[in-house]
C-alpha positions as a LaTeX table, in Angstrom:
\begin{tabular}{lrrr}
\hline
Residue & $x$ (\AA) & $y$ (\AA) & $z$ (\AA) \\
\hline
Unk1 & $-8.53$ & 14.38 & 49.46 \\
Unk2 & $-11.30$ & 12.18 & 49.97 \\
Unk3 & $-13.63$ & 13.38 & 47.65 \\
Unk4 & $-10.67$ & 13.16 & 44.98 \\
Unk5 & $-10.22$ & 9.39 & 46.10 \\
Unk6 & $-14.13$ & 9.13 & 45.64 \\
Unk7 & $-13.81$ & 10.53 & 42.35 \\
Unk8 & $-11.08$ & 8.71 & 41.29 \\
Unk9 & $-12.70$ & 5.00 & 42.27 \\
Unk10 & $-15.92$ & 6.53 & 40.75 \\
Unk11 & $-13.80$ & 6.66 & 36.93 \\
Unk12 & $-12.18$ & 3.41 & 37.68 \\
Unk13 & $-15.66$ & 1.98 & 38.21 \\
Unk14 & $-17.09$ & 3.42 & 34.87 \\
Unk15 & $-14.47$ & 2.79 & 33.16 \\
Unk16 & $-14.87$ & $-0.71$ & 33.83 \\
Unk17 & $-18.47$ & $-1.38$ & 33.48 \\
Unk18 & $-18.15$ & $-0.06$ & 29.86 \\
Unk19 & $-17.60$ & $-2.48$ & 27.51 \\
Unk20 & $-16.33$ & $-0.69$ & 24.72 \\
Unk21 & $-13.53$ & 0.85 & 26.96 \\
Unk22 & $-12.28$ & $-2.43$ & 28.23 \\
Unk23 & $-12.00$ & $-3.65$ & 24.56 \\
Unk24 & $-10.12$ & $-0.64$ & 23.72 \\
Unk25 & $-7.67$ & $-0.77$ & 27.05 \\
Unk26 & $-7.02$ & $-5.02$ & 26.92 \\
Unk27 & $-8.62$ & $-6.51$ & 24.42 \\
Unk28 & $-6.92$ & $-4.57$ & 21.16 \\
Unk29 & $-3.52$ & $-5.18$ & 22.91 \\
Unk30 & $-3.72$ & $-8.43$ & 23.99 \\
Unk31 & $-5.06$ & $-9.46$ & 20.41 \\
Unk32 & $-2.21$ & $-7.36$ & 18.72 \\
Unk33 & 0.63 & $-9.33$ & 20.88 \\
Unk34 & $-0.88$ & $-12.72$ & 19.61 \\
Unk35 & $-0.85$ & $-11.80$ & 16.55 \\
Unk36 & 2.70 & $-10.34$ & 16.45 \\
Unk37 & 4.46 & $-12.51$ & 18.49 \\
Unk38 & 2.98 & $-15.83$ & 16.47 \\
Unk39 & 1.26 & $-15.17$ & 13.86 \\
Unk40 & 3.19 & $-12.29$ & 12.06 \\
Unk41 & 6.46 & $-13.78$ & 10.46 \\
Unk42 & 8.89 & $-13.23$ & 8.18 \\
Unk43 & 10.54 & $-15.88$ & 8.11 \\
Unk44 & 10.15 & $-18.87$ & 5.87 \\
Unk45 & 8.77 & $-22.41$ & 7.21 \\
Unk46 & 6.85 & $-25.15$ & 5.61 \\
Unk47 & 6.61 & $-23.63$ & 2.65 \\
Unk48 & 5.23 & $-26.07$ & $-0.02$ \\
Unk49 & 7.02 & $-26.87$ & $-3.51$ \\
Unk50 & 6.80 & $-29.41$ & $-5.76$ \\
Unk51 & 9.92 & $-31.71$ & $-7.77$ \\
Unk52 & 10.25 & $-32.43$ & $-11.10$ \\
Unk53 & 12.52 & $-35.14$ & $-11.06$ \\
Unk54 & 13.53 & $-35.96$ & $-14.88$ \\
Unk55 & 16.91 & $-37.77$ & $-13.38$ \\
Unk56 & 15.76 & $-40.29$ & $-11.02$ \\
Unk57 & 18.79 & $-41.52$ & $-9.88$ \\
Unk58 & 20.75 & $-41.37$ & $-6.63$ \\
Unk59 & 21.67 & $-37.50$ & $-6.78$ \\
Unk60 & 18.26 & $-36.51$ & $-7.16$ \\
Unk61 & 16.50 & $-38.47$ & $-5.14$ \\
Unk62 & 18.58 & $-37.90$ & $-2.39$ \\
Unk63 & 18.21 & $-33.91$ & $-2.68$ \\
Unk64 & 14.42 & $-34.48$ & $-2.95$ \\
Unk65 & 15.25 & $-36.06$ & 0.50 \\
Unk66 & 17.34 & $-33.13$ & 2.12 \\
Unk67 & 14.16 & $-30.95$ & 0.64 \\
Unk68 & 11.91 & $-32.25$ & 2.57 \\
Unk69 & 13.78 & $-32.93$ & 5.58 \\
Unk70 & 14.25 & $-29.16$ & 6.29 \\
Unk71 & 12.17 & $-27.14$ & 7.93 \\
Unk72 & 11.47 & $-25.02$ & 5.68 \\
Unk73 & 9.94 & $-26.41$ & 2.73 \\
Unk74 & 7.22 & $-29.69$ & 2.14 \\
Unk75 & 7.45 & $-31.00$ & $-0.55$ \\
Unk76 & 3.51 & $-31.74$ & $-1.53$ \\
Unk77 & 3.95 & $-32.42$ & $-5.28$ \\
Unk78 & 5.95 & $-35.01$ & $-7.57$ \\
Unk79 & 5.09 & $-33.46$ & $-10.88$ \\
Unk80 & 6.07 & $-35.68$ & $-14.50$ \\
Unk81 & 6.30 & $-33.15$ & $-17.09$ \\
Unk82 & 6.78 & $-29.54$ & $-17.67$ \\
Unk83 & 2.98 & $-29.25$ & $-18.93$ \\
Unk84 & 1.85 & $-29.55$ & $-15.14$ \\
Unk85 & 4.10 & $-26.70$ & $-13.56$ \\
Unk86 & 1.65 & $-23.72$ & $-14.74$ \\
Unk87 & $-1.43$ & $-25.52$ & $-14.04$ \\
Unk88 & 0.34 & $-26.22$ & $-10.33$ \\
Unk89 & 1.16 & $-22.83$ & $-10.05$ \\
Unk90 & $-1.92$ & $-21.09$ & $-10.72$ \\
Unk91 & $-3.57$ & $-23.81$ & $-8.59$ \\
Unk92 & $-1.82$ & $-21.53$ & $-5.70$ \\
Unk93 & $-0.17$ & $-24.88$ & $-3.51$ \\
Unk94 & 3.12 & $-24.83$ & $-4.25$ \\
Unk95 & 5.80 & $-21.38$ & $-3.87$ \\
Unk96 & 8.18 & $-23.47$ & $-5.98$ \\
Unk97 & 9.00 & $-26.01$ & $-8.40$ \\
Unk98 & 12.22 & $-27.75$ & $-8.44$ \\
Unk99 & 13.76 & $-29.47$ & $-11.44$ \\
Unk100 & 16.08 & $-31.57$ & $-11.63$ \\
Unk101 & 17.79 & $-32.49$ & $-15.50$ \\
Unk102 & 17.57 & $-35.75$ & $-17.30$ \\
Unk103 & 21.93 & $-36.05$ & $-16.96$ \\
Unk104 & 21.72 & $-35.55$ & $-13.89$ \\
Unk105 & 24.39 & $-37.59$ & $-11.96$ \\
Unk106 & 26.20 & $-38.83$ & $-15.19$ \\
Unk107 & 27.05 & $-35.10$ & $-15.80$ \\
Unk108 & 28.54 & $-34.56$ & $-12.26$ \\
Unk109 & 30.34 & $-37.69$ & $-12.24$ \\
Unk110 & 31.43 & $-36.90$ & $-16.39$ \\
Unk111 & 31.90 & $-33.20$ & $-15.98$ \\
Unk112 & 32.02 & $-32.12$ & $-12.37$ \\
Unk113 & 29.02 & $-29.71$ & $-12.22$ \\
Unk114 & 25.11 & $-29.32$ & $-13.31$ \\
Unk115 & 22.40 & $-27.27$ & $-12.96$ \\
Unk116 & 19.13 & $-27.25$ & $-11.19$ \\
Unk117 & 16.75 & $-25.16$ & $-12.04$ \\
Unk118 & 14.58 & $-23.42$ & $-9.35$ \\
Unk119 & 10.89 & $-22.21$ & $-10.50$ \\
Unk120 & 9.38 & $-19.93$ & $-7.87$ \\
Unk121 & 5.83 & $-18.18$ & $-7.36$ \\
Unk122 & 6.98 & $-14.63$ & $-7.71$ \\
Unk123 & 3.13 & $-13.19$ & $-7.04$ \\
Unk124 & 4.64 & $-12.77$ & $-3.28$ \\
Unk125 & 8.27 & $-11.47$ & $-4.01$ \\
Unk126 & 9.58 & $-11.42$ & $-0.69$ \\
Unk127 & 8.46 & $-15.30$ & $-0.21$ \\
Unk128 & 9.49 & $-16.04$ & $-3.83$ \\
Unk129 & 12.99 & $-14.41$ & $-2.45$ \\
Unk130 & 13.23 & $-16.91$ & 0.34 \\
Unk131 & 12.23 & $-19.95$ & $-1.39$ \\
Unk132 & 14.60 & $-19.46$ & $-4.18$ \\
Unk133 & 17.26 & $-18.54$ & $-1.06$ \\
Unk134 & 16.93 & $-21.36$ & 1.08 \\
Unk135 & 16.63 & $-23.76$ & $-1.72$ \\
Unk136 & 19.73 & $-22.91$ & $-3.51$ \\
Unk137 & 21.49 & $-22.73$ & $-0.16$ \\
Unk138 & 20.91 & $-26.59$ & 0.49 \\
Unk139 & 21.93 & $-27.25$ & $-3.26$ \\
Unk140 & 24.99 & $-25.74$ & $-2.36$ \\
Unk141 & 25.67 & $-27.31$ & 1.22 \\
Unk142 & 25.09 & $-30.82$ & $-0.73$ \\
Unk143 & 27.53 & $-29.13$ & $-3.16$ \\
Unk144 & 30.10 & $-29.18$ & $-0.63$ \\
Unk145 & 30.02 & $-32.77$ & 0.38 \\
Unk146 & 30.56 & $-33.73$ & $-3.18$ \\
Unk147 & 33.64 & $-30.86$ & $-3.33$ \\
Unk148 & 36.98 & $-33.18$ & $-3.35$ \\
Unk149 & 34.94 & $-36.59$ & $-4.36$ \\
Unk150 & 33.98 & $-35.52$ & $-7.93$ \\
Unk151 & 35.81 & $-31.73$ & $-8.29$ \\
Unk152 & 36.99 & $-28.79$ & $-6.43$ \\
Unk153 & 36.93 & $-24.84$ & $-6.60$ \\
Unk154 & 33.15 & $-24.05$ & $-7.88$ \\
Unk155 & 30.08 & $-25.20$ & $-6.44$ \\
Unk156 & 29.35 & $-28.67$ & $-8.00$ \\
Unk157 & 25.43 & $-28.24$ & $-8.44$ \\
Unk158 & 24.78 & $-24.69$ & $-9.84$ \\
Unk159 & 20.97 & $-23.46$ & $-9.12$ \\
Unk160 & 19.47 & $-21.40$ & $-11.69$ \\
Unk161 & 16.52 & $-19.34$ & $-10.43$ \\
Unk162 & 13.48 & $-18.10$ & $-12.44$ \\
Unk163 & 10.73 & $-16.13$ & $-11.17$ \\
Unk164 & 7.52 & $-17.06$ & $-12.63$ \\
Unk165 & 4.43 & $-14.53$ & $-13.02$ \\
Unk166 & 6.80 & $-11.07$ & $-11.96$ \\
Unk167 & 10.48 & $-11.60$ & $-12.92$ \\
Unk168 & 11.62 & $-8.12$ & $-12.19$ \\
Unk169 & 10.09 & $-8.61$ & $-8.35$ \\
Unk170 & 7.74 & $-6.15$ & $-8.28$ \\
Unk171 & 6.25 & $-5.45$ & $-4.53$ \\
Unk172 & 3.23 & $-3.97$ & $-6.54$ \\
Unk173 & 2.13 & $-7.34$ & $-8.13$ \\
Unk174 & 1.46 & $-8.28$ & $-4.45$ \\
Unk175 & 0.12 & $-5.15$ & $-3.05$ \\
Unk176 & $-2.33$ & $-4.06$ & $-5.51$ \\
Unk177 & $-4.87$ & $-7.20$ & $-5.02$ \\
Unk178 & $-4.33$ & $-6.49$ & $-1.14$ \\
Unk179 & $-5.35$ & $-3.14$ & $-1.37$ \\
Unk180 & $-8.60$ & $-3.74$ & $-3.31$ \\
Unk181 & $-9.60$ & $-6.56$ & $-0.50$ \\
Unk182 & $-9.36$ & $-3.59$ & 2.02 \\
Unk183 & $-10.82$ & $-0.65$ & 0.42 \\
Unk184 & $-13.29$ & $-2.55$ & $-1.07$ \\
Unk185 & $-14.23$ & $-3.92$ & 3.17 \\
Unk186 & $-13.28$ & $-0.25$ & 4.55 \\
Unk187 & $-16.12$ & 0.99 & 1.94 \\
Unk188 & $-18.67$ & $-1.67$ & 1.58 \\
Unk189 & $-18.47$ & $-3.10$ & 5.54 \\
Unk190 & $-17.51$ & 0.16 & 7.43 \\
Unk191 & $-19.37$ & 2.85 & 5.41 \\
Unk192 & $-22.69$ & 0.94 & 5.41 \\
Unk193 & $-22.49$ & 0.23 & 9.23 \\
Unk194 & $-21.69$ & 3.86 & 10.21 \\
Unk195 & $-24.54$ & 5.29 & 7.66 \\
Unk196 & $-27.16$ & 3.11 & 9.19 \\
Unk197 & $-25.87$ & 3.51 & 12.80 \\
Unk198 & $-26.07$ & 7.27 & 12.68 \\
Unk199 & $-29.83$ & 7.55 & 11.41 \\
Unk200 & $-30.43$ & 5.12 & 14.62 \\
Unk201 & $-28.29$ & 7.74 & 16.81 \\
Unk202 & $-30.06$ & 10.88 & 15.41 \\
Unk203 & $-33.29$ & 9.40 & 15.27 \\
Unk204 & $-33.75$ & 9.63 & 11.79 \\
Unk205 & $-34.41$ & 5.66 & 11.28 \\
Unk206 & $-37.72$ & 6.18 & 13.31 \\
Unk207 & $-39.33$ & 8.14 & 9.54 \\
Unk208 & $-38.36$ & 5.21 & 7.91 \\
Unk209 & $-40.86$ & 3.07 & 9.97 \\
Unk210 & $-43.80$ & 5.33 & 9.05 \\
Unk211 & $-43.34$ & 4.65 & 5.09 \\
Unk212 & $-44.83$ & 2.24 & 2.84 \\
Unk213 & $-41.38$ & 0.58 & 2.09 \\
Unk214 & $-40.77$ & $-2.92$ & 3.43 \\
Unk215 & $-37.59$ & $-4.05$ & 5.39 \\
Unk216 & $-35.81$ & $-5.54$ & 2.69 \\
Unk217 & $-36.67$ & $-2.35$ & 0.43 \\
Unk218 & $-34.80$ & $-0.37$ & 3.11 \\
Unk219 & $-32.09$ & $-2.24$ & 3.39 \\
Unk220 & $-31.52$ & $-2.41$ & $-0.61$ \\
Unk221 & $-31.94$ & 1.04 & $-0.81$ \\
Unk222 & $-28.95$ & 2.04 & 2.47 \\
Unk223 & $-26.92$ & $-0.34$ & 0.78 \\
Unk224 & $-27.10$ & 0.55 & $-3.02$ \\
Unk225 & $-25.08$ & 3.64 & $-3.25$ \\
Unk226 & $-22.27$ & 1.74 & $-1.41$ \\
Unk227 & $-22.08$ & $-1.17$ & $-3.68$ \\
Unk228 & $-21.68$ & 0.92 & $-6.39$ \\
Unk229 & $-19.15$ & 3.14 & $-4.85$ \\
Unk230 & $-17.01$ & $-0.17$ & $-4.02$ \\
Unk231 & $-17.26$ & $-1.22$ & $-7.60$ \\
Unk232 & $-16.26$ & 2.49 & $-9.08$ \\
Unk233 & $-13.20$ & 1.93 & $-6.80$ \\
Unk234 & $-12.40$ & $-1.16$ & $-8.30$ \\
Unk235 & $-12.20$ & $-0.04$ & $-11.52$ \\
Unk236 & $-10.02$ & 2.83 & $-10.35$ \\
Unk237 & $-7.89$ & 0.95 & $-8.71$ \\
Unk238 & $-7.41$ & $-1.34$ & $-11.86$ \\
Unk239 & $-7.11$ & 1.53 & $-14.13$ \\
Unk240 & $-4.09$ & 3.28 & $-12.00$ \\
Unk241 & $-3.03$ & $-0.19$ & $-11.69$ \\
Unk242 & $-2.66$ & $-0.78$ & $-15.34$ \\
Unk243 & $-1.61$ & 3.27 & $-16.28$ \\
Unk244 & 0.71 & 4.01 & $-12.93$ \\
Unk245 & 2.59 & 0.77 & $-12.32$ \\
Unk246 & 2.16 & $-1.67$ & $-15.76$ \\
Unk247 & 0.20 & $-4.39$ & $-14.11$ \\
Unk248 & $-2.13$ & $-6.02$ & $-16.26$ \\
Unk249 & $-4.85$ & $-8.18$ & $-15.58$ \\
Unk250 & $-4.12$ & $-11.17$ & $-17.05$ \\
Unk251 & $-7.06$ & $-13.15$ & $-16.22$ \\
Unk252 & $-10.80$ & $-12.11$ & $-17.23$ \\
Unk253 & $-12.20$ & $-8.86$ & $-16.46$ \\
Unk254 & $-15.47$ & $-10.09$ & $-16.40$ \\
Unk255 & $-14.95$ & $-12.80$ & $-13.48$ \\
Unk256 & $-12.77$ & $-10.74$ & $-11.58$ \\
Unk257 & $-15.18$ & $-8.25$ & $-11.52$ \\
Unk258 & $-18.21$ & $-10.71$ & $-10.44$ \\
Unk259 & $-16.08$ & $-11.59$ & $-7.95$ \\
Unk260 & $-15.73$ & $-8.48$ & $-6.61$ \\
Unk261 & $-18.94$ & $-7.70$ & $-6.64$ \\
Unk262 & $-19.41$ & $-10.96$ & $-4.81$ \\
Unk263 & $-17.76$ & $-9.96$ & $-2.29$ \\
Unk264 & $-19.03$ & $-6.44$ & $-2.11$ \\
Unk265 & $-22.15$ & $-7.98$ & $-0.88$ \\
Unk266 & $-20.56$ & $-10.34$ & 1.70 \\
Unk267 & $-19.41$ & $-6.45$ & 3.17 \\
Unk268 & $-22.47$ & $-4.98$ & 2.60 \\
Unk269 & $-23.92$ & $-7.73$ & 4.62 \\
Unk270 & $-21.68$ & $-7.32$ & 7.26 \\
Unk271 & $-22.42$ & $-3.99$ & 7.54 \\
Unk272 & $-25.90$ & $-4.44$ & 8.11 \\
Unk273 & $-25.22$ & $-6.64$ & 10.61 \\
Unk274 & $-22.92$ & $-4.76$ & 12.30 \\
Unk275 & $-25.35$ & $-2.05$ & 12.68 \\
Unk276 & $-28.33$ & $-4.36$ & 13.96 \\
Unk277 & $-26.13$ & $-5.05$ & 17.20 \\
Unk278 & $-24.74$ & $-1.98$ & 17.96 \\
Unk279 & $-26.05$ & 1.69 & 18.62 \\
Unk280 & $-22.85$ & 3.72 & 18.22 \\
Unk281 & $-20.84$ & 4.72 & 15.79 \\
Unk282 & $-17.74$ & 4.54 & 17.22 \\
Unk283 & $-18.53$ & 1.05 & 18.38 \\
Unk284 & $-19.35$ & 0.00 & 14.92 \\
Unk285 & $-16.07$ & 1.38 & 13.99 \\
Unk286 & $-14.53$ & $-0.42$ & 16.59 \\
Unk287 & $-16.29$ & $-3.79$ & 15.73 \\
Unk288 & $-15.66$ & $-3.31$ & 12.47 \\
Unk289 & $-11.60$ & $-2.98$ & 12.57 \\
Unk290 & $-11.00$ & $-5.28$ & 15.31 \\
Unk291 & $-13.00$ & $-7.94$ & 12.66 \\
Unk292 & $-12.53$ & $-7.21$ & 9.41 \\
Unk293 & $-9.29$ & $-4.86$ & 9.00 \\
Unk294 & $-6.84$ & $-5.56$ & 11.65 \\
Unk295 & $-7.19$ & $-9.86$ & 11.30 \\
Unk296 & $-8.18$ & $-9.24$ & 7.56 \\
Unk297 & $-4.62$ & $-7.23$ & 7.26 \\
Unk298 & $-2.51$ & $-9.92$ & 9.38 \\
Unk299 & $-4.20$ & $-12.81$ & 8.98 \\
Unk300 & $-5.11$ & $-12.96$ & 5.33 \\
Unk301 & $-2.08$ & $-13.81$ & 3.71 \\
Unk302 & $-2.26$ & $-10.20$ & 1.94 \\
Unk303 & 1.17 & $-9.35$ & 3.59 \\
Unk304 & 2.46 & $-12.50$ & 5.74 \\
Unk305 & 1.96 & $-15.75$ & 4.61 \\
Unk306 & $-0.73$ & $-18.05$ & 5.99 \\
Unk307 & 1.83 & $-21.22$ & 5.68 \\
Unk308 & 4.44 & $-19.78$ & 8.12 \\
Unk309 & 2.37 & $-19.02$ & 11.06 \\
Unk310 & 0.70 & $-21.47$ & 13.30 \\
Unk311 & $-1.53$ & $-24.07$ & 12.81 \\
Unk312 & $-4.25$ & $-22.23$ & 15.01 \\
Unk313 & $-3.79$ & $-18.89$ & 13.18 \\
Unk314 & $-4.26$ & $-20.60$ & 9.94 \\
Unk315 & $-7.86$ & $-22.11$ & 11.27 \\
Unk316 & $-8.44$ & $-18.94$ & 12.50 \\
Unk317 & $-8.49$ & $-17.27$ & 8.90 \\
Unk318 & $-10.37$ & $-19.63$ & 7.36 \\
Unk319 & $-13.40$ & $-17.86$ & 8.89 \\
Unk320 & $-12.15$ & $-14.63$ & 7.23 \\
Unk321 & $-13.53$ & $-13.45$ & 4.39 \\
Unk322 & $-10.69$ & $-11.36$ & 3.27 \\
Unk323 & $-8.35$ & $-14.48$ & 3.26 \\
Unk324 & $-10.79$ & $-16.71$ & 0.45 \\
Unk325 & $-10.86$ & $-13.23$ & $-1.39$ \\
Unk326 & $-7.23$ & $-12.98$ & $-1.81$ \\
Unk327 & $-6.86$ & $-16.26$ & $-2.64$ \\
Unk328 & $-9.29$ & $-15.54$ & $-5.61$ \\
Unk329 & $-7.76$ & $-11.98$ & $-7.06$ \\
Unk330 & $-4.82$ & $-12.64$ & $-6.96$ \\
Unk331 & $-4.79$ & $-15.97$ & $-9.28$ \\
Unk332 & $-7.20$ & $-14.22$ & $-11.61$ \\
Unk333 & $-4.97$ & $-11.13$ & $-12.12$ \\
Unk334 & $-1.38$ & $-12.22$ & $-11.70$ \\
Unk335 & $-1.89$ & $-15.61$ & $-12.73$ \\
Unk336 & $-4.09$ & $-15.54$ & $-15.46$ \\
Unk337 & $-5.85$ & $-18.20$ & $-13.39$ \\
Unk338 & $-9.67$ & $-18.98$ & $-14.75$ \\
Unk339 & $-12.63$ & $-20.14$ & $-12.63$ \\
Unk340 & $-11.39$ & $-23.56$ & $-12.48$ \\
Unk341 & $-8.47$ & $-22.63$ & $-10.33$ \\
Unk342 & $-10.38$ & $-20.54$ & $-8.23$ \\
Unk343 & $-14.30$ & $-22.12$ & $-7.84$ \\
Unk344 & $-13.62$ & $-23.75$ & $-4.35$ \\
Unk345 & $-12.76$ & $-20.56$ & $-2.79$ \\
Unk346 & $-15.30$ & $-18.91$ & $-4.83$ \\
Unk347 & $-18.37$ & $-21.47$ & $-3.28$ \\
Unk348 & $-16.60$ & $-20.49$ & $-0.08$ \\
Unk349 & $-17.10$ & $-16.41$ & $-0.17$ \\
Unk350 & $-20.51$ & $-17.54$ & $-1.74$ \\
Unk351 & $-21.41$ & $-19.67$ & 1.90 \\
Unk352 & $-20.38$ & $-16.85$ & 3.15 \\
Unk353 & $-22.23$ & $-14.19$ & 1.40 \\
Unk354 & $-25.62$ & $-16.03$ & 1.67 \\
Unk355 & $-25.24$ & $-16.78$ & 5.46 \\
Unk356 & $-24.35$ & $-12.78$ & 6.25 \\
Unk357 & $-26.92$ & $-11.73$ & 4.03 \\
Unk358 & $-29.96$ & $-14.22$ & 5.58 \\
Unk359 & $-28.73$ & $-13.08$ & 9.16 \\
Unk360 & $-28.29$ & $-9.56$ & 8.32 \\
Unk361 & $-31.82$ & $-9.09$ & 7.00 \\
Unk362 & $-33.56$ & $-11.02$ & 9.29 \\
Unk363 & $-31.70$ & $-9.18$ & 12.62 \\
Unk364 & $-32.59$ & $-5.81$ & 10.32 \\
Unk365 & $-36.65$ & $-6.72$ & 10.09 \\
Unk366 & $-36.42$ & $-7.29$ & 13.61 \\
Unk367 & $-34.95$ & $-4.56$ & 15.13 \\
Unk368 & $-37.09$ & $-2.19$ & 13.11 \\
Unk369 & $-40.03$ & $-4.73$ & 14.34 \\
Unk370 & $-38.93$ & $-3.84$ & 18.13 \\
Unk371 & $-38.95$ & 0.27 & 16.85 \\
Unk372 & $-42.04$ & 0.02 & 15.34 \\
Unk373 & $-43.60$ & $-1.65$ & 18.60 \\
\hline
\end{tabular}
């Protein structure tokens, strides 16, 4: 019994002085409750929308008011003509534009009912779903006030809802984009960290040192076959996209592919960095989905939008690559959104790139430095 108590405390002890193990027993967990339990909602709250208020009279300004007095929506834009709702929308800040007609108030008070007309950002149907939900519900709570004053039996204030960018809904308009900002990290970030973390575990980085090639040479020629792989999946991806479920790209081909490629290269960098701190590959698996693929998944706005979770959370993303990509893709092919809607987030991934790319390289020529000495 004693020696089984020894052995016992002996795999406690191990299993405690090993990093990786601890990560995978608490750290996984503990991250995946924070992130479920706050971050992850489906629920709709602060959502931003703008008003196009041709009326300006009593009625209207006093639903603008009830607008943004609920919790769920801000209202961050007062647009002036119809011209500025595209360029709003492809912008990406609002889910939503409300407008309300010229008549406004004279046709209640003449007629006993109008219509408003709700606008929404259909690139995230489930969102688009909510926003067009909660909005016509408070058009038709302030409907009921009026019921009795001005008319009875129908709703005074009618909404009339239009989805903009995907009428009919479709969950693939959201999902495709999404699932190139993965693959194209699960290939690019993943692949390249494994590959060069497996020559280090079998030894096989060691003939490197003994060639004529310099570090960076190396490191272009790991990296190579994987940045063209990633590419060759984008344009599979685009091509089932197009012949499989009808979605077009309706922005350029050529700048959504450079910024794919952009941020190919951001994962490639990663990669390489990834595999200058660790020795393992499990561990750079590890590393690279606790990361990359489980925050980049949640945390991204790919599935859950960044608006409804906390303020922290959304702070937390910014230092995400995946969320700037999405934020780029999805513009350019739902949209139709140019490089004027999307340059700031663009610069971003670019920051980004650079700085993973200098510190990549330079962590690279030093570790095989320390082999070579």
């Amino acid at each position: 019994m004693k020696r089984f108590m020894a052995f016992v405390r002996k795999e406690f002890l191990h299993i405690f002085r090993d990093v990786r193990t601890l990560i995978i027993l608490f750290g996984i967990p503990a991250a995946q409750i924070l992130i479920f339990g706050y971050a992850v909602r489906t629920d709709l709250k602060n959502a931003s929308i703008a008003v196009l208020d041709n009326a300006r009279d009593n009625v209207s300004t006093e639903l603008t008011r009830k607008l943004e007095a609920s919790e769920f929506f801000a209202v961050t834009s007062l647009l002036e003509s119809y011209d500025e709702i595209d360029a709003t929308f492809k912008e990406g800040k609002i889910k939503a534009v409300v407008i309300f007609p010229e008549d406004l108030g004279a046709r209640l008070t003449r007629e006993g009912n109008a219509a408003v007309s709700i606008i929404a950002d259909a690139t995230e149907p489930n969102t688009a779903s909510l926003v067009t939900g909660y909005t016509s519900g408070i058009l038709n709570d302030y409907s009921a006030t009026l019921t009795g004053h001005i008319t009875s039996g129908l709703p005074v204030i009618a909404p009339e809802v239009r989805m903009y960018f995907n009428p009919n809904l479709q969950s693939h308009f959201m999902f495709v984009p999404g699932i190139i900002t993965l693959i194209l990290i699960m290939v690019s970030a993943l692949m390249t960290s494994v590959a060069i973390v497996r020559e280090k575990e079998f030894g096989t980085l060691e003939v490197l040192l003994v060639s004529p090639l310099k570090p960076w040479q190396i490191i272009v020629g790991k990296v190579a076959p994987y940045f063209f792989l990633s590419l060759f999946n984008v344009i599979i991806i685009l091509l089932m996209a197009w012949f499989v479920f009808r979605l077009p790209v309706r922005g350029s081909i050529a700048l959504l592919i450079a910024e794919c490629m952009l941020y190919i290269l951001m994962g490639l960098s990663f990669g390489i960095l990834i595999s200058t701190i660790v020795d393992k590959m499990e561990n750079a698996i590890i590393i690279t989905f606790m990361v990359l693929l489980l925050p980049g998944l949640l945390l991204s706005g790919f599935i859950f939008p960044i608006e409804n979770m906390p303020k922290i959370y959304d702070y937390i993303s910014m230092i995400l690559p995946p969320r700037w990509f999405i934020e780029i893709i999805r513009p350019i092919m739902i949209k139709g959104a140019g490089i004027a809607y999307v340059w700031k987030e663009t610069l971003i991934l670019a920051g980004m790139t650079l700085f993973l790319m200098v510190l990549s390289a330079r962590k690279f020529k030093v570790r095989l430095e320390e082999k070579a000495g």
